[in-house]
N, CA and C atoms as a LAMMPS dump frame, in Angstrom:
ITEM: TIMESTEP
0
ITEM: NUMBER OF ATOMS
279
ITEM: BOX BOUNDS ff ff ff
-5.0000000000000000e+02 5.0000000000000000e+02
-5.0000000000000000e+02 5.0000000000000000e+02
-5.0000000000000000e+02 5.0000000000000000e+02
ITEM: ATOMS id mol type element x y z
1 1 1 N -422.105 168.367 -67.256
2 1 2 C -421.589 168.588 -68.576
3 1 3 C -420.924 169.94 -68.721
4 2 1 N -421.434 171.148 -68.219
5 2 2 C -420.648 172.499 -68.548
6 2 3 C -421.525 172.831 -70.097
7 3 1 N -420.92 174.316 -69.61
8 3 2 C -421.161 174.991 -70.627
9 3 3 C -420.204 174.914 -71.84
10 4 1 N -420.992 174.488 -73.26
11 4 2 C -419.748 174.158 -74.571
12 4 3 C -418.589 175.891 -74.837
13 5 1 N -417.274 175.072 -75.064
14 5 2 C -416.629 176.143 -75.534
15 5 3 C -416.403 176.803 -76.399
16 6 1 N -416.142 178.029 -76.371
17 6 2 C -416.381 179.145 -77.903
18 6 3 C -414.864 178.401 -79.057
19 7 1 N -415.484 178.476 -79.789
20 7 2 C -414.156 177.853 -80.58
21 7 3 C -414.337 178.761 -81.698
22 8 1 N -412.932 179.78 -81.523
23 8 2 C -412.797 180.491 -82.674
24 8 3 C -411.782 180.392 -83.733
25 9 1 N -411.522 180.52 -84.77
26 9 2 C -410.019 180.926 -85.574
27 9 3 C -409.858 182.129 -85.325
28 10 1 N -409.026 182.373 -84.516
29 10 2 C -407.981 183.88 -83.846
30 10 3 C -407.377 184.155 -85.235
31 11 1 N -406.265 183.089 -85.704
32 11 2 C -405.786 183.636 -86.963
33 11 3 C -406.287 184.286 -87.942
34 12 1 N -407.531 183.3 -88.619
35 12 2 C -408.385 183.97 -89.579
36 12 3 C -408.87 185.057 -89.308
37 13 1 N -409.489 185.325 -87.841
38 13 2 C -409.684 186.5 -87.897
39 13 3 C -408.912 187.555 -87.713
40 14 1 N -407.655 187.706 -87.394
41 14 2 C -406.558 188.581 -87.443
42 14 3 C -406.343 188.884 -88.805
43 15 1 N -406.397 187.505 -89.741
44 15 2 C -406.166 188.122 -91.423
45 15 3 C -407.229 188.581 -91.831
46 16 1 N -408.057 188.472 -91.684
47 16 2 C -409.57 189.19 -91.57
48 16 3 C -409.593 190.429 -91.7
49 17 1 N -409.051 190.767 -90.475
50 17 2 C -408.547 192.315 -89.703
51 17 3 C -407.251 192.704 -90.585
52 18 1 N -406.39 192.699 -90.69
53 18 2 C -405.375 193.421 -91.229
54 18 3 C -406.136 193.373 -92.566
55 19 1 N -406.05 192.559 -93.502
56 19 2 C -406.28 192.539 -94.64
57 19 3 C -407.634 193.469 -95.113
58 20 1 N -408.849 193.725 -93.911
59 20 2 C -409.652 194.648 -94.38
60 20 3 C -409.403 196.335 -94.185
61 21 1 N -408.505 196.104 -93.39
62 21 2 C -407.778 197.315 -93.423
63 21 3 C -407.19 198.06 -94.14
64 22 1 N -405.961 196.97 -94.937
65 22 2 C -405.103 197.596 -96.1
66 22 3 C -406.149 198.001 -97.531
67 23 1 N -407.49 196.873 -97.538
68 23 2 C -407.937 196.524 -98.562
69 23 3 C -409.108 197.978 -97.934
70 24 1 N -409.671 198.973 -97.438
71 24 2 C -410.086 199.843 -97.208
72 24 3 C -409.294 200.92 -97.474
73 25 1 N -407.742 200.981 -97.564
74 25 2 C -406.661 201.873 -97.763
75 25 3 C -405.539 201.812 -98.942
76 26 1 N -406.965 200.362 -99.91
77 26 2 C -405.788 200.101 -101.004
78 26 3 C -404.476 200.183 -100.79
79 27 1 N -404.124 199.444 -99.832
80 27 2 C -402.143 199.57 -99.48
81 27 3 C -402.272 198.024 -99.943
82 28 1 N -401.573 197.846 -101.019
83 28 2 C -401.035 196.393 -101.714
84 28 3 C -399.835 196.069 -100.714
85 29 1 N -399.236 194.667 -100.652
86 29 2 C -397.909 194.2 -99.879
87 29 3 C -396.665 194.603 -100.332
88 30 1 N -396.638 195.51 -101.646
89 30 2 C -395.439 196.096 -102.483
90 30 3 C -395.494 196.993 -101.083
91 31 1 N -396.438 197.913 -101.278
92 31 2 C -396.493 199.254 -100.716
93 31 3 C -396.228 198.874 -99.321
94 32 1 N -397.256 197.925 -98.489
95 32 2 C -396.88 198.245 -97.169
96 32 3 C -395.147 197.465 -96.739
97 33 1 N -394.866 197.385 -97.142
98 33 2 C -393.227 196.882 -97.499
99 33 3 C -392.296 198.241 -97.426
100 34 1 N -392.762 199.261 -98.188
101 34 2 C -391.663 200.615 -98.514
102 34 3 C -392.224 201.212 -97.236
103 35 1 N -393.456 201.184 -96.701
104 35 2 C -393.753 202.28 -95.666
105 35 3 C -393.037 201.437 -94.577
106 36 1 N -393.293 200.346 -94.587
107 36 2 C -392.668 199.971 -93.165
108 36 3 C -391.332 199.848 -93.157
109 37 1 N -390.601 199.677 -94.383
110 37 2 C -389.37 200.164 -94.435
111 37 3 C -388.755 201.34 -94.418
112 38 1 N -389.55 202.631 -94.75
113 38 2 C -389.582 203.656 -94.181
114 38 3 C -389.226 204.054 -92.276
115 39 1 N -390.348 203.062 -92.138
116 39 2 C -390.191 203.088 -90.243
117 39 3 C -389.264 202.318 -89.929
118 40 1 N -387.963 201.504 -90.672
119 40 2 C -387.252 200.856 -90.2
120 40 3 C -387.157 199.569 -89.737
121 41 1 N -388.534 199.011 -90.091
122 41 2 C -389.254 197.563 -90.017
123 41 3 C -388.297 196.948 -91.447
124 42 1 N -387.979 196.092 -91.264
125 42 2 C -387.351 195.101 -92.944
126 42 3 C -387.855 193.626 -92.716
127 43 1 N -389.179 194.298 -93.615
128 43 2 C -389.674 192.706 -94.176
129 43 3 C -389.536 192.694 -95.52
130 44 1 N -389.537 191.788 -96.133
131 44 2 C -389.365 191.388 -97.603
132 44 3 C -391.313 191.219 -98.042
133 45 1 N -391.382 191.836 -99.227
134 45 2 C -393.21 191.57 -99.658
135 45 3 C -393.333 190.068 -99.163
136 46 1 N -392.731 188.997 -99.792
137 46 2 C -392.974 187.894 -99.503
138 46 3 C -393.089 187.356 -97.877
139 47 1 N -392.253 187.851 -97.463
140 47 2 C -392.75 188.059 -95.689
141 47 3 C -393.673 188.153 -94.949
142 48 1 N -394.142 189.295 -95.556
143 48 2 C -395.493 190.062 -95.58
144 48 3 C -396.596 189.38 -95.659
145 49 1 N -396.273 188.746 -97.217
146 49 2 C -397.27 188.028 -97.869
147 49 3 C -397.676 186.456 -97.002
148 50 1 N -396.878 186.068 -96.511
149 50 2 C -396.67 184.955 -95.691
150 50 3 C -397.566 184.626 -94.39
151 51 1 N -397.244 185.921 -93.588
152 51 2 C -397.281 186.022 -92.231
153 51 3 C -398.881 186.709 -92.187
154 52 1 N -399.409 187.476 -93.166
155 52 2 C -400.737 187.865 -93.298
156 52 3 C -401.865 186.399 -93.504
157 53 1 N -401.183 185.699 -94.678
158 53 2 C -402.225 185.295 -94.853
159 53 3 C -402.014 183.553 -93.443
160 54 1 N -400.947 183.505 -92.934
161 54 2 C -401.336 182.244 -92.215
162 54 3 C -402.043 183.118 -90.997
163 55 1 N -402 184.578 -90.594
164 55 2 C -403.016 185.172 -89.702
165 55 3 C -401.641 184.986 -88.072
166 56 1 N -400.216 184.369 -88.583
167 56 2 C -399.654 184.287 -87.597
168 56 3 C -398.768 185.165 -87.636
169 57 1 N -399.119 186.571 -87.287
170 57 2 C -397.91 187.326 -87.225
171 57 3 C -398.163 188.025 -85.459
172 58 1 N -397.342 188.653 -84.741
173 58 2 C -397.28 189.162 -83.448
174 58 3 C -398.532 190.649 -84.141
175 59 1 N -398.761 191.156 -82.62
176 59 2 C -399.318 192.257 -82.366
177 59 3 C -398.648 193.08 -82.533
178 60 1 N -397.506 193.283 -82.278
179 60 2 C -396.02 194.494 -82.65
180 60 3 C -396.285 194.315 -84.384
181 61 1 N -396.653 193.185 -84.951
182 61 2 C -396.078 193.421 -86.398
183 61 3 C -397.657 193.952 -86.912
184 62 1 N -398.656 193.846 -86.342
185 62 2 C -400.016 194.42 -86.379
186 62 3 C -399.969 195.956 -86.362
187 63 1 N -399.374 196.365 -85.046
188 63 2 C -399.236 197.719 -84.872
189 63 3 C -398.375 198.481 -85.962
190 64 1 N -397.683 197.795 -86.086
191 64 2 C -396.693 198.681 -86.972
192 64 3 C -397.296 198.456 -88.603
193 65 1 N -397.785 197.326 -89.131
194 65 2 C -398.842 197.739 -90.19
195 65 3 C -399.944 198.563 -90.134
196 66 1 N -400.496 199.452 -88.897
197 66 2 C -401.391 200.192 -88.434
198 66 3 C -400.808 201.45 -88.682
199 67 1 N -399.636 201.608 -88.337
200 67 2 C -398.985 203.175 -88.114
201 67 3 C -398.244 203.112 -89.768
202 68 1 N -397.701 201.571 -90.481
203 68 2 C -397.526 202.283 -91.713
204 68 3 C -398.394 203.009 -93.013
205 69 1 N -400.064 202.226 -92.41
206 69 2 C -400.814 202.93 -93.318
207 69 3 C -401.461 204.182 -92.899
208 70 1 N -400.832 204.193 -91.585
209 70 2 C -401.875 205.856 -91.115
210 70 3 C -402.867 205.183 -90.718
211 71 1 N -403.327 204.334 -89.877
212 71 2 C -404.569 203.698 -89.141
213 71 3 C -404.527 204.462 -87.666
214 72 1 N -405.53 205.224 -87.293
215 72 2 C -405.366 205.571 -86.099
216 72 3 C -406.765 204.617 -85.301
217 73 1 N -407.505 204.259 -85.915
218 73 2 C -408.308 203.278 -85.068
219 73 3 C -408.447 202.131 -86.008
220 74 1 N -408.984 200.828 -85.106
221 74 2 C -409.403 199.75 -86.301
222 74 3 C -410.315 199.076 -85.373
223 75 1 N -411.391 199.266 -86.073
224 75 2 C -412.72 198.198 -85.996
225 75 3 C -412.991 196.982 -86.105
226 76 1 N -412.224 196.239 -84.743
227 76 2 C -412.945 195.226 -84.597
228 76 3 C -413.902 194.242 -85.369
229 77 1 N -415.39 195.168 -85.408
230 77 2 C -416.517 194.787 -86.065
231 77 3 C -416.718 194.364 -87.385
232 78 1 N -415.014 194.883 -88.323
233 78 2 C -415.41 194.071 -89.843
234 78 3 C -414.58 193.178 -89.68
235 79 1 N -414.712 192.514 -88.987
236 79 2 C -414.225 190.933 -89.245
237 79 3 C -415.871 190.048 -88.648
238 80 1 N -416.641 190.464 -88.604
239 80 2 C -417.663 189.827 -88.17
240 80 3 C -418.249 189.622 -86.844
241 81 1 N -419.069 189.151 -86.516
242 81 2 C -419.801 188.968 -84.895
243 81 3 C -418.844 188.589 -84.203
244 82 1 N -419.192 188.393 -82.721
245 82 2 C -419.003 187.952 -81.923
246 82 3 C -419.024 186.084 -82.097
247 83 1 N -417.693 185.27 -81.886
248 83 2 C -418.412 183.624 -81.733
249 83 3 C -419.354 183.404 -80.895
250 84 1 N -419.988 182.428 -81.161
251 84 2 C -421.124 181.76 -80.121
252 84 3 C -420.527 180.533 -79.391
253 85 1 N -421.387 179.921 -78.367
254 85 2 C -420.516 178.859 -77.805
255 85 3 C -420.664 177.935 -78.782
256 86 1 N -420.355 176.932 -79.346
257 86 2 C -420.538 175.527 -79.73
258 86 3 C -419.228 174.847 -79.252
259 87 1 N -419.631 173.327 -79.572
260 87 2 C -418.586 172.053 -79.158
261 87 3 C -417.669 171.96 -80.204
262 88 1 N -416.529 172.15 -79.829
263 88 2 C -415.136 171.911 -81.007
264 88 3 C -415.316 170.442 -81.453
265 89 1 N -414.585 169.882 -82.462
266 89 2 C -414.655 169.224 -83.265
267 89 3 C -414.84 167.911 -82.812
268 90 1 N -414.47 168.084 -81.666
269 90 2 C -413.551 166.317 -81.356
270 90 3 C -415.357 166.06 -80.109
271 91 1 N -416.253 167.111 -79.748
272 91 2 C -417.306 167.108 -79.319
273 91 3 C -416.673 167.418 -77.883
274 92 1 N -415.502 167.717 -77.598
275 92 2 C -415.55 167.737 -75.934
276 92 3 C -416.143 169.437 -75.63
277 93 1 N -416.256 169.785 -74.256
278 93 2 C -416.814 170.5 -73.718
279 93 3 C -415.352 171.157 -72.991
């Protein structure tokens, strides 16, 4: 049988992660919009707003919401534990 596989939401937890970030630095999607337009990034709020919450945006667009709020580290740990193994939905292994 094997050992069951970890089945995580990557996305959710990426919006997890950004979003506890801004929401620790009170940076609303108005704001992180002018800073990153500042750095020469052009997203539209609604962009923003989009790509945060489906959790599908690149690591480049991560980083650069990191450096527009002044993030010099980010913790992992508030998005929650580590997954455990369990069997995805469909029960395969």
């Amino acid at each position: 049988m094997g050992s069951p596989r970890v089945v995580t939401d990557w996305n959710n937890e990426a919006y997890q992660l950004l979003k506890s970030e801004l929401g620790r630095r009170k940076v609303t999607y108005a704001r992180l919009q002018k800073q990153l337009a500042a750095m020469g990034v052009e997203e539209t709020e609604r962009s923003i707003a989009s790509k945060i919450s489906r959790g599908t945006f690149s690591f480049a667009f991560f980083i650069q919401c990191m450096r527009a709020i002044g993030a010099q580290q980010v913790d992992i740990s508030a998005v929650g534990p580590l997954p455990t193994a369990r069997k995805d939905k469909d029960n395969s292994v």
